[in-house]
N, C-alpha and C positions, 0 to 999 in steps of 0.2 A: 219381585222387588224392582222399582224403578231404576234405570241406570243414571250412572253419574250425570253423564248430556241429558237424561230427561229432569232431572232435580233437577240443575241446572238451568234449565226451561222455565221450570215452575216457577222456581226461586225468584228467578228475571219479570216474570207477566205478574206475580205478586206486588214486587217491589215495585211495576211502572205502576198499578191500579195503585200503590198507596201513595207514591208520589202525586199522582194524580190530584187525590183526596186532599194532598197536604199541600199542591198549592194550590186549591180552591177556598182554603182554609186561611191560607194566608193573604191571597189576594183580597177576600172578603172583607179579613180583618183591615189589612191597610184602605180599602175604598172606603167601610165604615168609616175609621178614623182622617180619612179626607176629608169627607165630606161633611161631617160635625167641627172639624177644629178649620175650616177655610183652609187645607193642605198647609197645619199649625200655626197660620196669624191668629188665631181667634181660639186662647185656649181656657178651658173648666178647670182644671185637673191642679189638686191639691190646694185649691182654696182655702185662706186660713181666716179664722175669725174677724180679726182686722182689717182683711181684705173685703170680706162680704161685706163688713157694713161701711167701706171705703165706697161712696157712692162715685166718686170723679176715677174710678177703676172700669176698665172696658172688658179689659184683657189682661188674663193671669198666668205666669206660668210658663212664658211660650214652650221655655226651651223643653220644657218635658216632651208638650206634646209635638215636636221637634223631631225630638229625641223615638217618640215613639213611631214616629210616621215615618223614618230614618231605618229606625230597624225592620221593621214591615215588609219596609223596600226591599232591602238587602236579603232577607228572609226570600223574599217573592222572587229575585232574580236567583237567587242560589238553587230554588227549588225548581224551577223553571229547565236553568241548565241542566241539571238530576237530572227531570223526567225529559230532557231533549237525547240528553246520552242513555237513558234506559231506554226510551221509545227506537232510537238507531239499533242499540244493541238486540232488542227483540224482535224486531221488522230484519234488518239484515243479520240476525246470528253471529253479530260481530264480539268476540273478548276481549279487550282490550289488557292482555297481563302486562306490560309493561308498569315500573314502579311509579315510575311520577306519574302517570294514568291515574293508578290508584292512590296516589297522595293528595291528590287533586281533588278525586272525588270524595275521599275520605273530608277532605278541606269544606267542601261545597255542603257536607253534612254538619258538620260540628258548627260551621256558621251558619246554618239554618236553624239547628234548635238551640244557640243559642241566641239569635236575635229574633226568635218566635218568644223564646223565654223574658229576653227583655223586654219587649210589645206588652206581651202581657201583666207581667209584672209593675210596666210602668202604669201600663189604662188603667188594673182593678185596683192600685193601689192610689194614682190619682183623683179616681171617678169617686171612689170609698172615702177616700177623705173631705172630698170636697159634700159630697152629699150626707157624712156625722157631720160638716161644721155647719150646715144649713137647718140641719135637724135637732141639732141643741140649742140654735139662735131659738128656731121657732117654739118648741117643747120650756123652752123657760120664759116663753112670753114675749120674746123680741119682733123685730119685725129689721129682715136682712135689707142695706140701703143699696144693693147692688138692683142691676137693670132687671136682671130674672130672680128671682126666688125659685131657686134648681129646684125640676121635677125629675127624681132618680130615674124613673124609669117609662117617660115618655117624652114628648116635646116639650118647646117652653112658650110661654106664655107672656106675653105684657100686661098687666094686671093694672092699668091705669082707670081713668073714666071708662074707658075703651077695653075691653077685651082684646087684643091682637097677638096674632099668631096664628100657626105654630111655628117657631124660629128653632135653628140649630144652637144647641147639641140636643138630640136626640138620646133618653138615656138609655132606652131602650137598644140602639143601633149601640152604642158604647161596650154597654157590656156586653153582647153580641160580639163583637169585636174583640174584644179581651177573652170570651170563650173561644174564638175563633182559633185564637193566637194559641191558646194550651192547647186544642185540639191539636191544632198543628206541630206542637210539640211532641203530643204524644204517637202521632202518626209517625211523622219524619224519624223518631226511636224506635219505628220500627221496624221501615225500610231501612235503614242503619243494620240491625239486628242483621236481614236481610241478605246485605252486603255480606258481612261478615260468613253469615254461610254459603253465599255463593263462593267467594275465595277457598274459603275449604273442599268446595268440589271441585275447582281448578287447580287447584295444588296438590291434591291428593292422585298418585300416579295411578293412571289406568290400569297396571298389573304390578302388582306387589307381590313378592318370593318370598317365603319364610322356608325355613329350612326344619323339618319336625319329624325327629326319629332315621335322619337320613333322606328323606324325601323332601320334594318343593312342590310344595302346595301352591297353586298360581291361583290369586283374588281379582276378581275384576269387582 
């Protein structure tokens, strides 16, 4: 059976690969969402009926997608410092038990899944609304007075004399993005997990006595 410094090992090179993983995941998501909303002047998300066929409308929404590119960020730096303190800890063997060490990094996790959560919550539910209000204009015959008639899940288009294009948002890149973001959710829960059992191999003493029938049984 492995000893405790080898769990421990493990525990650690697991946790930097998923960190890894989870801010590749987030950085993706906030680049997507940069680069479709002009780093949030220029946003899609949650378009309402009124709004589409509001032709003197450019831009809707900002502050969502604000709001989402905001969280991304913070996501992206939280996950960053993680994998800078797991990469130190695995390269120099360093433990850090001190408490506010680990309250900190305890800190750096719970604000990374939860503004991976709001990223995503805000793009699929933005992106999704805005693309039913476009799809009921058209399905009941209308014709939307906005610059683009949103195409969910590719570029857009200008549809005048002139074909032109392909302009941002990207819906393709969008929801890409908003997977990105649950990925990153779901990873970073599990480096988390992670944590949690590395602490248990450091807190658990190297030689434990129990006392059984008179004798002491020594556990490593």
């Amino acid at each position: 059976m492995p000893s405790a410094d080898n769990m421990k090992q493990i525990f650690s090179i697991a946790s930097l690969v998923i960190l890894f993983l989870s801010l590749g995941a987030a950085g993706t998501s906030l680049g997507f969402l940069q680069a479709n909303t002009n780093n949030g002047a220029s946003c899609r998300f949650y378009i309402s009926h009124s709004q589409a066929m509001n032709s003197s409308l450019v831009d809707y929404n900002v502050p969502t997608c604000k709001l989402s590119i905001a969280s991304a960020a913070i996501a992206t730096i939280c996950l960053a410092l993680l994998t800078a303190i797991e990469l130190i800890s695995v390269s120099f063997k360093i433990n850090v038990k001190t408490l506010i060490a680990n309250i900190i990094q305890v800190g750096f996790f719970i604000g990374s899944i939860l503004f991976l959560f709001i990223t995503m919550v805000v793009v699929s539910a933005g992106w999704g609304k805005t693309c039913a209000t476009y799809k009921n204009i058209t399905s009941s015959g209308g014709t939307p007075r906005s610059f683009f008639n949103i195409e969910c899940t590719g570029p857009q288009f200008f549809r005048g004399e002139l074909l032109r294009g392909p302009y941002q948002p990207n819906g393709t890149e969008i929801i890409t993005a908003a997977v990105c973001a649950g990925f990153g959710v779901f990873l970073t829960s599990g480096a988390f997990s992670l944590l949690f059992m590395q602490q248990l191999f450091r807190v658990r003493p190297q030689n434990q006595r129990f006392q059984s029938d008179g004798h002491e049984i020594a556990l490593k």
